[in-house]
Backbone as CSV, one residue per row, in Angstrom:
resi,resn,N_x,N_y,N_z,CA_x,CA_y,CA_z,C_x,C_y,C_z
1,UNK,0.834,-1.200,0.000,0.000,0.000,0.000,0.877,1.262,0.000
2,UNK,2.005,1.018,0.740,2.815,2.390,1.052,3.428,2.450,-0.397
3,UNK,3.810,1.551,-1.230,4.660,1.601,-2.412,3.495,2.238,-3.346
4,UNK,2.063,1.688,-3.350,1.438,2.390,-4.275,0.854,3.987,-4.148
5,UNK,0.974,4.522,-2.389,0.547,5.576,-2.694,2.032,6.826,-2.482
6,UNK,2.860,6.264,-2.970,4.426,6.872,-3.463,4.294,6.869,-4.533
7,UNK,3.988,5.869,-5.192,3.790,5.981,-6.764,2.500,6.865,-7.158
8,UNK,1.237,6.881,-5.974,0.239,7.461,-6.865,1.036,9.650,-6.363
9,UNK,1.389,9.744,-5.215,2.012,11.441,-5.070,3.111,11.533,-6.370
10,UNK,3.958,10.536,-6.659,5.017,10.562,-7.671,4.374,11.308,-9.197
11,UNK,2.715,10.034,-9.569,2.147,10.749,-10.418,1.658,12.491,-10.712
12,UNK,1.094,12.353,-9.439,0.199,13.773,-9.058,1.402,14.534,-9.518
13,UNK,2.354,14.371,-9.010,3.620,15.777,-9.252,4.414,15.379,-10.269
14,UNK,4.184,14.673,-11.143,4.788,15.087,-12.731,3.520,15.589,-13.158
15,UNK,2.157,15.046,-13.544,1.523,16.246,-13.987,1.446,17.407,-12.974
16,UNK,1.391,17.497,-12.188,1.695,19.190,-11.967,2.716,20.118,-12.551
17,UNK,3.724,18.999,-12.567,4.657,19.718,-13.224,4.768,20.165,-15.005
18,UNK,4.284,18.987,-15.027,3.810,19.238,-16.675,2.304,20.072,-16.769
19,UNK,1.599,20.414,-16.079,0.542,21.322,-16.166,1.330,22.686,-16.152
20,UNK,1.885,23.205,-14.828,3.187,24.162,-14.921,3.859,24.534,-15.836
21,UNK,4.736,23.719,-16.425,5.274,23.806,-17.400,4.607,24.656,-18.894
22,UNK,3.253,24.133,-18.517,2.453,24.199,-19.756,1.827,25.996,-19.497
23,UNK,1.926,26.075,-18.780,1.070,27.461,-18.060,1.908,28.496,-18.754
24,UNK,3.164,28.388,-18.284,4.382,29.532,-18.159,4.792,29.125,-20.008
25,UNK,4.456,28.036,-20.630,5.044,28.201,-22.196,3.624,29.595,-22.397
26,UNK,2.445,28.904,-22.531,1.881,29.910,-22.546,1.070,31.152,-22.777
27,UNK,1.715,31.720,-21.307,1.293,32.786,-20.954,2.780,33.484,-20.427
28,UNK,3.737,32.592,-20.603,5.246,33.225,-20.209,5.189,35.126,-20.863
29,UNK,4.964,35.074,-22.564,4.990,35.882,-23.088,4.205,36.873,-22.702
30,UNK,2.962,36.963,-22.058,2.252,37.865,-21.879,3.005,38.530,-20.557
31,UNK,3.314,37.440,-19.713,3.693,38.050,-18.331,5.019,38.825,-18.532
32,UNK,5.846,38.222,-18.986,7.093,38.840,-19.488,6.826,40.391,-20.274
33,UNK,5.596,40.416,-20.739,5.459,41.796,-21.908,5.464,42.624,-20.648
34,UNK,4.626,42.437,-19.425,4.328,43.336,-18.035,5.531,43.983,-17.582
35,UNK,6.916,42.405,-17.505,7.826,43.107,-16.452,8.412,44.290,-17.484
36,UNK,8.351,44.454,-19.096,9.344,45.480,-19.575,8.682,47.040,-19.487
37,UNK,10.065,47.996,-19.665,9.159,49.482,-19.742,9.180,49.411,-21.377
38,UNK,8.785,50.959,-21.079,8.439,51.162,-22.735,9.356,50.940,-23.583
39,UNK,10.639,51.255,-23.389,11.787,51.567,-24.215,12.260,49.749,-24.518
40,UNK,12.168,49.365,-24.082,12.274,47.559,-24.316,11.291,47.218,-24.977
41,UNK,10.013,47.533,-24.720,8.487,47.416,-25.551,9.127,48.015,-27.047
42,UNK,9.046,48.844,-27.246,9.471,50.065,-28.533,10.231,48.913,-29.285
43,UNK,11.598,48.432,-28.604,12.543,48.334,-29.389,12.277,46.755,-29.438
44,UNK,11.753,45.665,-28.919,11.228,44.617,-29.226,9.946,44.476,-30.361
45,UNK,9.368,45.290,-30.461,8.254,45.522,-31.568,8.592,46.009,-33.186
46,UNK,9.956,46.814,-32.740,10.537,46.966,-33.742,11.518,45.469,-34.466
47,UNK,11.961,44.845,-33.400,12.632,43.650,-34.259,11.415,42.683,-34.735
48,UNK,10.258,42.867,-34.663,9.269,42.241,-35.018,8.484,42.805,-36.778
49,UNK,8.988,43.718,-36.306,8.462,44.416,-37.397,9.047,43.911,-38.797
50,UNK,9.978,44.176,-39.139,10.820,43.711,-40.349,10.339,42.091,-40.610
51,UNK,10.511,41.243,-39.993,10.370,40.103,-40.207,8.600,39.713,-40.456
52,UNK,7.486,40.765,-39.865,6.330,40.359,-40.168,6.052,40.756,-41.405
53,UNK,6.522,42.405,-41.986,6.472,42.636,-43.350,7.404,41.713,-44.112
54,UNK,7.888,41.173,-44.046,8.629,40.291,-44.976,7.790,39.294,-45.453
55,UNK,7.339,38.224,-44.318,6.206,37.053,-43.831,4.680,37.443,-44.845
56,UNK,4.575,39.104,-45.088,3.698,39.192,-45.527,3.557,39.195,-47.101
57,UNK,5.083,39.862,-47.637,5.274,40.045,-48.579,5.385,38.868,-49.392
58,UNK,6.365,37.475,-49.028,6.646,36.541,-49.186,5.026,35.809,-49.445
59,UNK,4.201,35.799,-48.568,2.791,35.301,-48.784,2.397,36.291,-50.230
60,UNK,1.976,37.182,-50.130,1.165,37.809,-51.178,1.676,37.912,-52.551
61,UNK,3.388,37.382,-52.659,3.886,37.181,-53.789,4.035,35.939,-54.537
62,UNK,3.650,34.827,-53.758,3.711,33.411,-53.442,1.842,33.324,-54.289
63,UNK,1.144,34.031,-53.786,-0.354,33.527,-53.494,-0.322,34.676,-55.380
64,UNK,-0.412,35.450,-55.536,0.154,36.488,-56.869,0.364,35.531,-58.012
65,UNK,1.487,35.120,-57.451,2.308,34.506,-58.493,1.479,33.356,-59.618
66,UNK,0.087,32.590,-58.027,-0.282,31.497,-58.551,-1.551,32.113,-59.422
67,UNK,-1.896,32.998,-59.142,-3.348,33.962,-59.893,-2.835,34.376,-61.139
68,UNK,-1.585,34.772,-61.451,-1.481,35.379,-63.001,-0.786,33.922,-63.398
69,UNK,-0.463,32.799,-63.140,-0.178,31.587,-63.789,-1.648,30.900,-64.469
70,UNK,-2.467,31.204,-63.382,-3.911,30.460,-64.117,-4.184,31.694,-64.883
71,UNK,-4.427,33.004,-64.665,-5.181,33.635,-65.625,-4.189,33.819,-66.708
72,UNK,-2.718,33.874,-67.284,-2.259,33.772,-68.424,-2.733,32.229,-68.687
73,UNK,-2.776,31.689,-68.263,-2.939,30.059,-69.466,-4.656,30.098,-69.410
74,UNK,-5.190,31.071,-69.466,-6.549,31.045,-69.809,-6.991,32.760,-70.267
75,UNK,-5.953,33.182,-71.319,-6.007,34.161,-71.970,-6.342,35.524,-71.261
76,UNK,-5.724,35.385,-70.526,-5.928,36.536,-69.106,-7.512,36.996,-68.750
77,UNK,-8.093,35.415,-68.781,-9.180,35.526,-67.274,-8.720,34.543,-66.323
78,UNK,-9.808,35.220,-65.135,-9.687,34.299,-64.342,-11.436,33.330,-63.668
79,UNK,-12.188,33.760,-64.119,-13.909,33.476,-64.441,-13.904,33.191,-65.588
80,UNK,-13.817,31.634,-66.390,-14.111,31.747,-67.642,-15.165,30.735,-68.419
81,UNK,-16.245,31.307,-66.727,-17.996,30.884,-67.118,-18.354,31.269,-68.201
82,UNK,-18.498,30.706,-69.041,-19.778,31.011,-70.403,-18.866,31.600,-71.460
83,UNK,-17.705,31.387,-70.874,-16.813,31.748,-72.565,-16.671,30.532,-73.101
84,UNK,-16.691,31.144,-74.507,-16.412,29.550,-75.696,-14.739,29.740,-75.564
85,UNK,-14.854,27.975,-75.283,-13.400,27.361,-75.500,-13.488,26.384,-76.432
86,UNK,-11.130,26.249,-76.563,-11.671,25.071,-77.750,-10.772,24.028,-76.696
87,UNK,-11.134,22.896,-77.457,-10.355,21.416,-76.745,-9.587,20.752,-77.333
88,UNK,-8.151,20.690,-77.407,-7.182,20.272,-77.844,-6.081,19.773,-77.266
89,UNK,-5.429,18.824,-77.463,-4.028,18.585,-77.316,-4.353,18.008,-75.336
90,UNK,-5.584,17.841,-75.157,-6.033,17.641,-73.427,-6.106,18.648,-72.716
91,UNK,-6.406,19.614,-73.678,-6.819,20.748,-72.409,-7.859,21.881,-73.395
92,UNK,-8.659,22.409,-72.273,-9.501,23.404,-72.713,-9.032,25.274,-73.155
93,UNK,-8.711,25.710,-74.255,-7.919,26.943,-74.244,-9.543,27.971,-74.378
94,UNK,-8.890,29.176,-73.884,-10.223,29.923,-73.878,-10.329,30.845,-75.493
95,UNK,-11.078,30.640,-76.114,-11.255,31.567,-77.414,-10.995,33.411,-77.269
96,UNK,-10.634,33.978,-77.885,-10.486,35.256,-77.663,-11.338,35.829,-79.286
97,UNK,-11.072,35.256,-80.019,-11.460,35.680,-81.699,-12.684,34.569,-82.347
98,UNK,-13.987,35.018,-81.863,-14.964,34.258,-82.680,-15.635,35.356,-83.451
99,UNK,-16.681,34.487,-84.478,-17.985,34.975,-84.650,-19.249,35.083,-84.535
100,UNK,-20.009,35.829,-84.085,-21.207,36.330,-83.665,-21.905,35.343,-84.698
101,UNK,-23.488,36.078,-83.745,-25.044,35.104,-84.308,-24.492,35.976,-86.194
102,UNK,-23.765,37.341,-86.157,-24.133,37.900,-87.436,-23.234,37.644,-88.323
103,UNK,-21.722,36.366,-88.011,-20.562,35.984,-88.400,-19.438,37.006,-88.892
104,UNK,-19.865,38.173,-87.514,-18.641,39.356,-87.423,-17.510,38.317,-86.660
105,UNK,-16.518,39.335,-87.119,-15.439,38.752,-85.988,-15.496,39.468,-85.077
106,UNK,-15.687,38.844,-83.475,-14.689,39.432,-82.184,-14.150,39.445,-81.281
107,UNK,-13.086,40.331,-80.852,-12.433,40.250,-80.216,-12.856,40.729,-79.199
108,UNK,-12.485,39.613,-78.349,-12.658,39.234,-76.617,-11.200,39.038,-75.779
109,UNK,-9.884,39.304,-76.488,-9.180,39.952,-75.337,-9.144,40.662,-74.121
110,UNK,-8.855,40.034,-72.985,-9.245,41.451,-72.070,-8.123,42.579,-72.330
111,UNK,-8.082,43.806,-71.918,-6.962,44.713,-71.896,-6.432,44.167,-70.278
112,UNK,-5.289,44.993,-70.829,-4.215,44.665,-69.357,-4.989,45.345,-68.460
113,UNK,-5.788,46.648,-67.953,-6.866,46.779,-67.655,-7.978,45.554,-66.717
114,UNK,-8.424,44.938,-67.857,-9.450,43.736,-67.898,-8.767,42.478,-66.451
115,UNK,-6.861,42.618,-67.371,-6.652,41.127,-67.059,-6.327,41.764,-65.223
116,UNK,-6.133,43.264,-64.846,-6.097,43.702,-63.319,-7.087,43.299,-62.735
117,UNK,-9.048,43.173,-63.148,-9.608,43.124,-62.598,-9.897,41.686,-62.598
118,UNK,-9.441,40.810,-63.393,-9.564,39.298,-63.172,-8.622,38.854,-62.167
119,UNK,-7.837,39.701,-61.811,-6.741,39.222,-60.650,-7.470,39.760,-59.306
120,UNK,-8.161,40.843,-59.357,-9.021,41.323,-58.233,-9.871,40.303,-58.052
121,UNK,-10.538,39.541,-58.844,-11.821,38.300,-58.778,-11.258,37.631,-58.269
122,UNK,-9.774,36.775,-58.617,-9.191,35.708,-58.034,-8.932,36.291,-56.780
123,UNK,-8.875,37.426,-56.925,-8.063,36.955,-54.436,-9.396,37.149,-54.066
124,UNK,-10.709,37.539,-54.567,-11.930,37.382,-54.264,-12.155,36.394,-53.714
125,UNK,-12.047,35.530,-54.640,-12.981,34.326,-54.465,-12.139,33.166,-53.669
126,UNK,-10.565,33.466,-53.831,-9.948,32.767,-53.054,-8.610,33.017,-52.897
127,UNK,-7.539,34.308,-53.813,-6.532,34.984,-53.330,-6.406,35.061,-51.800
128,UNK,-7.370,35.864,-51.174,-7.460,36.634,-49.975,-7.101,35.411,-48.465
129,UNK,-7.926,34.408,-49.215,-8.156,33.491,-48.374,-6.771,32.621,-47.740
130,UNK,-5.754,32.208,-49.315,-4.839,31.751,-49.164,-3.776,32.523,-48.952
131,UNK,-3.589,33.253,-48.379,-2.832,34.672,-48.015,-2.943,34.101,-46.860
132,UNK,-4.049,34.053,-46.089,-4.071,34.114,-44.901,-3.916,32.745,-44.260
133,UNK,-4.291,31.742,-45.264,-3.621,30.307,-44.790,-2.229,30.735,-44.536
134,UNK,-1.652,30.898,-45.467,0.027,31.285,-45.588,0.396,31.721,-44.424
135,UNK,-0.353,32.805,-43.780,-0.144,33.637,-42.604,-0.091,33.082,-41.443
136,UNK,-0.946,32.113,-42.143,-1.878,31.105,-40.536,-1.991,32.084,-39.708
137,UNK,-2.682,33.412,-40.192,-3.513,33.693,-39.014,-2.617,34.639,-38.048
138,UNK,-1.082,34.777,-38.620,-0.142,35.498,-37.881,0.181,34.646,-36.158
139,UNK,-0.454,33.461,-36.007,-0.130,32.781,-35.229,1.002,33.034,-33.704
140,UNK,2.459,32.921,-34.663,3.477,32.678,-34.410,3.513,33.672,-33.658
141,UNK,3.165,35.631,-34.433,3.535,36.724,-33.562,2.362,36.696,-32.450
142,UNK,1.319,36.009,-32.564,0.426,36.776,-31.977,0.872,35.919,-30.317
143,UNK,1.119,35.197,-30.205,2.034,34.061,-28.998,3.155,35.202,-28.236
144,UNK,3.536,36.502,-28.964,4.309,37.397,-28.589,3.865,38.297,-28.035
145,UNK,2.925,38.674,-29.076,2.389,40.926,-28.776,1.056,40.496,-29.765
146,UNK,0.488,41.867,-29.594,-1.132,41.780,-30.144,-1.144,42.260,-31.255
147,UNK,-1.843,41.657,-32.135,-1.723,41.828,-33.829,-3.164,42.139,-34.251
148,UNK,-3.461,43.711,-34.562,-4.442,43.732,-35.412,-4.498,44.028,-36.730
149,UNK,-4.887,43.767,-37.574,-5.468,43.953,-39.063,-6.302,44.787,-39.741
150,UNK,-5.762,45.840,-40.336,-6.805,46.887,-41.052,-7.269,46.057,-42.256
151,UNK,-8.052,46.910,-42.725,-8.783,46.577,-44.302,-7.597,46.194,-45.162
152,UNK,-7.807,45.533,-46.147,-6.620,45.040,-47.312,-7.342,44.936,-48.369
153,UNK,-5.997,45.971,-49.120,-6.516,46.009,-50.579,-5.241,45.980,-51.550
154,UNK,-5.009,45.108,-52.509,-4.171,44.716,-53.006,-4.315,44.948,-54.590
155,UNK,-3.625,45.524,-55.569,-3.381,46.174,-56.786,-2.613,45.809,-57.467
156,UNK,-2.599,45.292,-58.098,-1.454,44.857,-59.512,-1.407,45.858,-60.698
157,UNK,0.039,46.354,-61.267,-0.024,47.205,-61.367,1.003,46.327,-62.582
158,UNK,0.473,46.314,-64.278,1.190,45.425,-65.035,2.376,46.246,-66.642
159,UNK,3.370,45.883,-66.083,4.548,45.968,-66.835,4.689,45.875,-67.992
160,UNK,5.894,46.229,-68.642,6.144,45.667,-69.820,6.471,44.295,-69.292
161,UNK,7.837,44.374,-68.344,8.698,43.083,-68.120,8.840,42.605,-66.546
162,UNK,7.396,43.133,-65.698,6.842,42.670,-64.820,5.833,42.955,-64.168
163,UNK,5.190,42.366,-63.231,4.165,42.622,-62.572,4.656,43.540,-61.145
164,UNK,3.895,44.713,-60.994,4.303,45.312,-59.248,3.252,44.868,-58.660
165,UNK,2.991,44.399,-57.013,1.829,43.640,-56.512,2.133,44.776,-55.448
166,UNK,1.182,45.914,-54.992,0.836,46.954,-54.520,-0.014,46.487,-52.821
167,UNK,0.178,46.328,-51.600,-0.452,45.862,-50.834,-0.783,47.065,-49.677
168,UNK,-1.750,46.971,-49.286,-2.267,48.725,-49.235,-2.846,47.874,-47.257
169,UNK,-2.164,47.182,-46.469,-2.692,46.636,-45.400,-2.242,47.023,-43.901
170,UNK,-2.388,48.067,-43.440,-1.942,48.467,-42.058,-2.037,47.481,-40.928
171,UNK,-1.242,46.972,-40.401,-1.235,45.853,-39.640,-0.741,46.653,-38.081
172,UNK,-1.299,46.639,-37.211,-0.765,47.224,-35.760,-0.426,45.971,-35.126
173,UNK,0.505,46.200,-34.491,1.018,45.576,-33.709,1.740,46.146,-31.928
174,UNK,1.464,45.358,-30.929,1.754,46.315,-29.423,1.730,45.247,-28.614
175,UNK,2.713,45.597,-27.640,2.853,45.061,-26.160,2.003,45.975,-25.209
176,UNK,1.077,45.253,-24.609,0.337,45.794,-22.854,1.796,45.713,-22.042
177,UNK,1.844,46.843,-21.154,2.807,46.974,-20.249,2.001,46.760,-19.114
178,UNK,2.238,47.150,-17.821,1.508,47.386,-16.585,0.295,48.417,-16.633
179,UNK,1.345,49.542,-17.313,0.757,51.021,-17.030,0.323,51.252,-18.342
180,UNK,0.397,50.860,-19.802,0.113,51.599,-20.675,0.307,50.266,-21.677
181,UNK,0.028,50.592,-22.751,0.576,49.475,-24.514,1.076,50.546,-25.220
182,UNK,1.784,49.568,-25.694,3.439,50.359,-26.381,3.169,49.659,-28.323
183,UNK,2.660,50.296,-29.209,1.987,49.987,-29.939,3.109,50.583,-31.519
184,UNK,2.987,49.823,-32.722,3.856,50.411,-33.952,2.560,49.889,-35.087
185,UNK,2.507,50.721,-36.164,1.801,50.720,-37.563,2.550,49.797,-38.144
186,UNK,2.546,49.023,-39.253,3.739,48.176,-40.101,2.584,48.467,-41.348
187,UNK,3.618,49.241,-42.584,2.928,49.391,-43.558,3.774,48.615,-44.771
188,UNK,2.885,47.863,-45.365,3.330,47.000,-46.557,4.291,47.155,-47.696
189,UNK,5.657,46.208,-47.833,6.055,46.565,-49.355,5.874,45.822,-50.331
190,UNK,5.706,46.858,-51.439,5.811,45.834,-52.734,6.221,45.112,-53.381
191,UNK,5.732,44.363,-53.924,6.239,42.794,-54.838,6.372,42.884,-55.903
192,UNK,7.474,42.413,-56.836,7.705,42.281,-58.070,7.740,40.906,-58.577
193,UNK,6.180,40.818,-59.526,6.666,39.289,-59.821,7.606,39.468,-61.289
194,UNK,8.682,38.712,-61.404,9.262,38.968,-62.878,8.469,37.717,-64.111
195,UNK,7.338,38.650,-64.058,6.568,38.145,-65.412,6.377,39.382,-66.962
196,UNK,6.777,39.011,-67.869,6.930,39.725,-68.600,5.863,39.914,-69.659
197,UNK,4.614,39.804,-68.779,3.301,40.234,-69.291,2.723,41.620,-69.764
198,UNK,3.297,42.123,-69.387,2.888,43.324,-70.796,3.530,43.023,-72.019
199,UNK,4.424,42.723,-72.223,4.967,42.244,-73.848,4.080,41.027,-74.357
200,UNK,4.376,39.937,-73.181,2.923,39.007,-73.903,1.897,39.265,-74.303
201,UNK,1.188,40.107,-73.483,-0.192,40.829,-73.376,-0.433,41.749,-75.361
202,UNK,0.730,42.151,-75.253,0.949,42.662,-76.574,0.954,41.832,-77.905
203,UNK,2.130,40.973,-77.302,2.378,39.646,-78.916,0.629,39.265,-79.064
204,UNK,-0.070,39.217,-78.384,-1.597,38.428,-77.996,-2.319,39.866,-78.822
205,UNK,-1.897,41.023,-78.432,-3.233,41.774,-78.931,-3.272,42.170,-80.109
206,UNK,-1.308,42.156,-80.888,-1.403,42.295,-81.813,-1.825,41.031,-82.746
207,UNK,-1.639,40.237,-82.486,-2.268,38.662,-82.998,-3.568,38.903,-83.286
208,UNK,-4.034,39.459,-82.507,-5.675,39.168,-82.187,-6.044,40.216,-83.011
209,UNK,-5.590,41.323,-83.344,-5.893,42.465,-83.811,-6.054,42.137,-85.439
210,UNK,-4.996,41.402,-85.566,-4.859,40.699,-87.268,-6.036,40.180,-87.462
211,UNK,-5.879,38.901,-86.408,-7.082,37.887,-87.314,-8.282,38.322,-87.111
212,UNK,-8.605,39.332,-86.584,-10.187,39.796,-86.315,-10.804,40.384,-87.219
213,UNK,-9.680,40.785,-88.326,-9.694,40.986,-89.954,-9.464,40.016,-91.054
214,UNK,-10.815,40.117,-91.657,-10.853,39.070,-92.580,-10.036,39.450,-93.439
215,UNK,-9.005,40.017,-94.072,-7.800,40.405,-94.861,-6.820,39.564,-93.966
216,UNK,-6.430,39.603,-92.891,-5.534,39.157,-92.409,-5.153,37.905,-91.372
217,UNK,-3.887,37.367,-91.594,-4.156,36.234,-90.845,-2.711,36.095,-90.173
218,UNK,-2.414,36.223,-88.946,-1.216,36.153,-88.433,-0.639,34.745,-88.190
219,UNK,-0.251,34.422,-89.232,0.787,33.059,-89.370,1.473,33.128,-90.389
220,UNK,2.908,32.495,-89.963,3.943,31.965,-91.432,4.930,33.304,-91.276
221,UNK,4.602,33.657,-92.847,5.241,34.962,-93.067,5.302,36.013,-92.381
222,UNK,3.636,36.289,-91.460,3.422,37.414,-91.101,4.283,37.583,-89.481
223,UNK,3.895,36.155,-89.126,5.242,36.079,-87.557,6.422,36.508,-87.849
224,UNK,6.800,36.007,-88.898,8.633,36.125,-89.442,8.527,37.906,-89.726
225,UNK,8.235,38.465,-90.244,7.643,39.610,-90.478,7.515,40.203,-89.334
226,UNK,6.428,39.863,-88.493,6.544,40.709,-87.197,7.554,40.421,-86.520
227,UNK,8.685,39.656,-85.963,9.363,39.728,-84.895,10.366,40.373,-85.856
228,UNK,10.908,39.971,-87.229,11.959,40.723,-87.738,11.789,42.433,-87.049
229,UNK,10.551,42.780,-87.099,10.242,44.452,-86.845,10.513,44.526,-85.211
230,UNK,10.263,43.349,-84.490,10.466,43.782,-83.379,11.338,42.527,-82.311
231,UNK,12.559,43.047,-82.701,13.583,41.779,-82.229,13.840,41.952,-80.729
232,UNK,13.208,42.919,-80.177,13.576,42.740,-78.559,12.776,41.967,-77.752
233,UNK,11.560,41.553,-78.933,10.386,40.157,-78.151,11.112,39.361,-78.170
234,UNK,11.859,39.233,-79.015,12.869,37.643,-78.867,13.777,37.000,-78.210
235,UNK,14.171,37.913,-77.434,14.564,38.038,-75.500,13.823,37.141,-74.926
236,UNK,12.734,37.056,-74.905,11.971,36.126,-74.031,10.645,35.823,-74.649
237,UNK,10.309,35.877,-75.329,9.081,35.232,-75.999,9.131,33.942,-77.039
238,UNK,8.903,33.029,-76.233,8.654,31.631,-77.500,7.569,31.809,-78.196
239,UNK,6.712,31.947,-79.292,5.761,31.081,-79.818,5.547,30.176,-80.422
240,UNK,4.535,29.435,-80.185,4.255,27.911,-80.722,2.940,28.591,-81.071
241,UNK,2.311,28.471,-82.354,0.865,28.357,-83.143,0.539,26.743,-83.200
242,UNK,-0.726,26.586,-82.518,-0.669,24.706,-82.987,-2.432,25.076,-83.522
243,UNK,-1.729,24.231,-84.959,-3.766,24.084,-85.424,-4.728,22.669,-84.773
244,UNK,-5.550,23.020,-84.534,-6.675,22.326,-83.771,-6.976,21.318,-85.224
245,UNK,-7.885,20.751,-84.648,-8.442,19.285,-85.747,-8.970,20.002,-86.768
246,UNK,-9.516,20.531,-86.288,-10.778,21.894,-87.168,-9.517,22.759,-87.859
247,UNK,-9.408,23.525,-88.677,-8.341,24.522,-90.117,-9.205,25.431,-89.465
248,UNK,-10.814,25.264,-88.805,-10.986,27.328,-88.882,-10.935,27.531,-87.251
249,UNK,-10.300,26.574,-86.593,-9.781,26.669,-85.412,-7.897,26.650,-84.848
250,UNK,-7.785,27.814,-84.008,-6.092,27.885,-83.952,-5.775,27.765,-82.793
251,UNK,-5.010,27.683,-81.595,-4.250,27.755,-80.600,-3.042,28.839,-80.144
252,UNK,-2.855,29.218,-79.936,-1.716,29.985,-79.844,-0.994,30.097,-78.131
253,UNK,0.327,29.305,-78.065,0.752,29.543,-76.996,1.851,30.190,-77.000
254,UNK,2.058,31.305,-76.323,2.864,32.245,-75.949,3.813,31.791,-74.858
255,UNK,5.169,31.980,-74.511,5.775,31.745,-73.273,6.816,32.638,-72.944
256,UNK,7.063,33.414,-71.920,8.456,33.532,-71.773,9.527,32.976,-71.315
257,UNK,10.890,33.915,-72.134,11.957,32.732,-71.942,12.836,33.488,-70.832
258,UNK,13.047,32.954,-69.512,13.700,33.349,-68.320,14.975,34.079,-68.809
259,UNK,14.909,35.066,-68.519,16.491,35.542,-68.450,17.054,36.449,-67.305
260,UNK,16.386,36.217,-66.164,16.852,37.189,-65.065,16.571,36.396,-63.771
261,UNK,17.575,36.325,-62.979,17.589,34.916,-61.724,16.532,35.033,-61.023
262,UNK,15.779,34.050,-60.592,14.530,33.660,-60.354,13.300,33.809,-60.979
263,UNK,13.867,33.961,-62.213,12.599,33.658,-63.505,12.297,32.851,-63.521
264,UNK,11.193,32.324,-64.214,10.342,31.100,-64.299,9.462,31.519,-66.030
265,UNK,9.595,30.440,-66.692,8.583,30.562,-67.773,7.078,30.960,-67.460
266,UNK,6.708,31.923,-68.274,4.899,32.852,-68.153,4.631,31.974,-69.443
267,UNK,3.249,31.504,-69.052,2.348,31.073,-70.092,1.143,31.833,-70.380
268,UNK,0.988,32.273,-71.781,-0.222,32.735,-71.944,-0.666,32.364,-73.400
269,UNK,-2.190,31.950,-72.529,-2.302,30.553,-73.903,-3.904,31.299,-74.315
270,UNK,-3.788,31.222,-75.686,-5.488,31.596,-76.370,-5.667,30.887,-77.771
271,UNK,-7.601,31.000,-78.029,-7.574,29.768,-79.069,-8.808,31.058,-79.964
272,UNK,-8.447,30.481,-81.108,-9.156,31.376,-82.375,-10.121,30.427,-82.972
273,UNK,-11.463,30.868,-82.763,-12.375,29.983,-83.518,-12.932,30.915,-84.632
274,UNK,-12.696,30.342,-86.242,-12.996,31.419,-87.443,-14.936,30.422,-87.564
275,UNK,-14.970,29.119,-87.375,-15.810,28.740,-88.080,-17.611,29.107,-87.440
């Protein structure tokens, strides 16, 4: 009996101790924010600072990056309910150049314009969201000091030879002292994705601009022809034209070709239905 109730006090006081333990992980941080004055508050909020705008930037360029990958390979939308596509090669490309009930041609390019507000739809509907997975919620700081969140509004702002990702999100952040909270603003910097979508955006509109004229048809000669006139697309622009099963149906995939460290090939893919 005496051996088991040594063993049962032995129990009681490792979990206490592991309850303890568990208390001071915590709430260590909060109590600890009490014993400092301001000037320790100030300058601890400040080493916080740099590293949360970073955390943020890193997310919203990450989550960016994946919104203009789907909306270039779907002719810069990103909603592309009730548009005619064609089906080729195993995948669905979105049409930009048909004809009407009156067998006009038209063009349904968006403008670079257009393709800003299809990037506004995507963190709509689920940009915004995965930002904040990324963030998890700021978790990590909030275990430190108190983290609030203003309104967020985020702007893409499109290049010749990149994207700027504009993040407009006042984030406060502060330690409670005894006597007072010791509080800093952290205002957002911008992101550069190196996508060289305004030149694509271009090879695409002048394409589109051709065939939307029944005189003209941008293939063969007329490619060789256009890049001869403009040899600085050839820096980074592949094209591949692939014809569909259908002759009054076309494909056109656009790519760029990396030339600056941490490039990555841009796809921007569109399909021409004449028939």
């Amino acid at each position: 009996m005496n051996k088991r109730g040594q063993l049962m006090i032995i129990v009681i006081v490792a979990i206490l101790i592991i309850a303890i333990g568990l208390l001071v992980y915590f709430f260590w941080p909060k109590i600890s924010s009490m014993l400092m004055n301001e000037d320790q508050a100030s300058r601890f909020l400040s080493s916080q600072a740099e590293p949360m705008r970073q955390s943020v930037a890193d997310c919203v360029k990450q989550v960016s990056q994946e919104g203009f990958d789907k909306i270039g390979q779907q002719a810069g939308y990103y909603d592309i309910t009730g548009l005619p596509q064609i089906y080729f090669i195993e995948k669905y490309f979105v049409v930009v150049v048909y004809k009407n009930t009156n067998k006009a041609r038209i063009n349904a390019l968006p403008s670079k314009a257009g393709i800003s507000r299809e990037f506004e739809t995507y963190l709509e509907k689920e940009g915004n969201q995965k930002i904040d997975d990324c963030l998890n919620n700021f978790a990590g700081y909030k275990r430190v000091m108190e983290v609030e969140t203003g309104e967020r509004k985020i702007t893409p702002i499109i290049y010749e030879e990149s994207v700027l990702i504009s993040t407009d999100w006042p984030i406060k952040i502060s330690k409670p002292l005894l006597s007072k909270k010791v509080s800093q603003t952290i205002n957002q910097k911008p992101v550069e994705l190196l996508i060289p979508l305004g030149n694509l955006h271009k090879v695409a509109s002048d394409i589109v601009d051709c065939d939307v004229q029944v005189s003209c048809k941008f293939t063969g000669d007329t490619w060789d022809h256009y890049t001869g006139n403009n040899p600085y697309l050839l820096r980074y622009i592949l094209k591949r034209e692939l014809n569909a099963d259908d002759p009054n149906k076309r494909v056109f995939l656009l790519e760029s070709i990396p030339y600056r460290p941490g490039e990555t090939p841009f796809k921007f893919n569109f399909g021409e239905d004449f028939s």
